[in-house]
C-alpha positions, 0 to 999 in steps of 0.5 A: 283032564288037566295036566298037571306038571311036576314042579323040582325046586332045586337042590331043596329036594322038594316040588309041588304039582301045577296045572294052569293056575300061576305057579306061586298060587300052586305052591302056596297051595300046597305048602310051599314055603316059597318067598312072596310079597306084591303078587303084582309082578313089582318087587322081584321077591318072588324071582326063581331061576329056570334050570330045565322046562317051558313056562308062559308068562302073565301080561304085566297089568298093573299100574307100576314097573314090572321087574326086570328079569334076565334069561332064564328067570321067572317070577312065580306069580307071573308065570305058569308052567307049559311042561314039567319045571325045575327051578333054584331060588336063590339064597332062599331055605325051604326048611325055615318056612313062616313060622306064626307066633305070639309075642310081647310088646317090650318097647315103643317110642318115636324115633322121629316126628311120624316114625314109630320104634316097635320092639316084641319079643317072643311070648314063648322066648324062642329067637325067630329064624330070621335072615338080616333083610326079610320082613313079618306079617303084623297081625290086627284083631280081625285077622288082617295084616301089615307087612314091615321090615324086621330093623335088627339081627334078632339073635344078637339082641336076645330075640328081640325083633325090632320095626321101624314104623311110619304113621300113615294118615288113616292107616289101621296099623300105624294110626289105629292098633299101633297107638293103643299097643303098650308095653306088655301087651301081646301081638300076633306074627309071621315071618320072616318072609323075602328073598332080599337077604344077606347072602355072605361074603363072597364079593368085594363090595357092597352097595346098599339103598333105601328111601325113607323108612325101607332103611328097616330092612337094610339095616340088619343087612348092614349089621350082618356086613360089618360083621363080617370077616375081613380074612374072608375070600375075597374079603368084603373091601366097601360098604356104601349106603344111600339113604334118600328121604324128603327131610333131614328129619327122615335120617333117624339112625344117623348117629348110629351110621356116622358111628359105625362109618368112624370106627369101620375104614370099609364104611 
């Protein structure tokens, strides 16, 4: 019989049970609200710290760059257990899982040649539990799904969530379903998911990056950062932020950044 090892996350007060299987498929199937997206070894947002047990590690088999992890850090879609584990992750709260609901279109316009505002609000009013970084699920009618980055801090705009979208040339998202979706019309979500988040104050600087339409995601955790408290401690003393893209026309929400860069000195 397959031994099945005790998996202890941190300070959560919750685990989950492993066997050979990767840990992120254990715990996804068992009701683990844990952080996820590539599946692939890549994006880190699945990275947890190791504070007590054994584990052995998937060979990288994809085509990109394997994240790099330091001593004593796993990815839960790499690895699996070799004893009985317990681990952290980081800025991540297990008691705000996913939550999937319906919401309404209030808006949609181009924010640049190929870019697409989309802004919904919850059908039933309710502000989403979302962190300033995380992303949704964006549900098609036949059940499938596109991941995007949530652009604002939905419980400073009345619930509003708001998503930066790039027109893909055949994509069923951004060139099928996003094309008929009008003001009113009803969509199916899930979120927010990523560990990619605002973690508070804490440090002297900031420094964000983003390419392209990925600026979605660093914008609430921008938001968040001037928002902060400057009598923090220690408080937070510059905040910079690269933002690469192929033409002058990929810097949409420059009026917006050299706004706030005028009236905050920290920006």
């Amino acid at each position: 019989m397959q031994d099945r090892h005790l998996i202890e996350i941190g300070a959560a007060g919750q685990h989950f049970r492993a066997g050979n299987e990767l840990l992120l498929d254990a715990a996804l199937a068992q009701g683990m609200a844990v952080p996820f997206s590539c599946r692939r070894g890549e994006c880190g947002c699945c990275k947890v710290r190791v504070l007590q047990g054994t584990h052995a590690v998937e060979p990288y088999a994809a085509l990109g760059t394997p994240y790099p992890l330091a001593d004593g850090e796993l990815l839960l879609c790499q690895s699996r257990a070799c004893s009985d584990l317990r681990i952290d992750i980081p800025g991540w709260s297990m008691q705000t899982p996913a939550l999937r609901f319906e919401a309404i279109v209030q808006e949609k316009r181009d924010l640049a040649a190929g870019i697409t505002r989309l802004a919904v609000k919850s059908a039933d009013g309710k502000t989403p539990a979302i962190q300033p970084g995380q992303y949704m699920k964006l549900y098609l009618p036949d059940g499938s799904n596109r991941c995007f980055s949530v652009a604002n801090i939905p419980a400073a705009e009345d619930g509003q969530l708001e998503f930066h979208i790039r027109r893909v040339a055949g994509g069923r998202f951004s060139e099928g379903m996003l094309d008929t979706l009008r003001q009113g019309d009803r969509i199916s979500l899930e979120g927010g998911f990523g560990a990619c988040t605002w973690q508070g104050t804490g440090h002297a600087h900031l420094v964000l990056f983003a390419t392209g339409t990925g600026y979605a995601g660093i914008k609430p955790i921008l938001l968040a950062a001037l928002a902060s408290n400057t009598a923090a401690a220690p408080p937070l003393q510059s905040i910079t932020l690269y933002w690469g893209g192929n033409g002058t026309d990929d810097f949409y929400d420059q009026a917006f950044l050299d706004t706030q860069a005028a009236t905050d000195p920290r920006f």
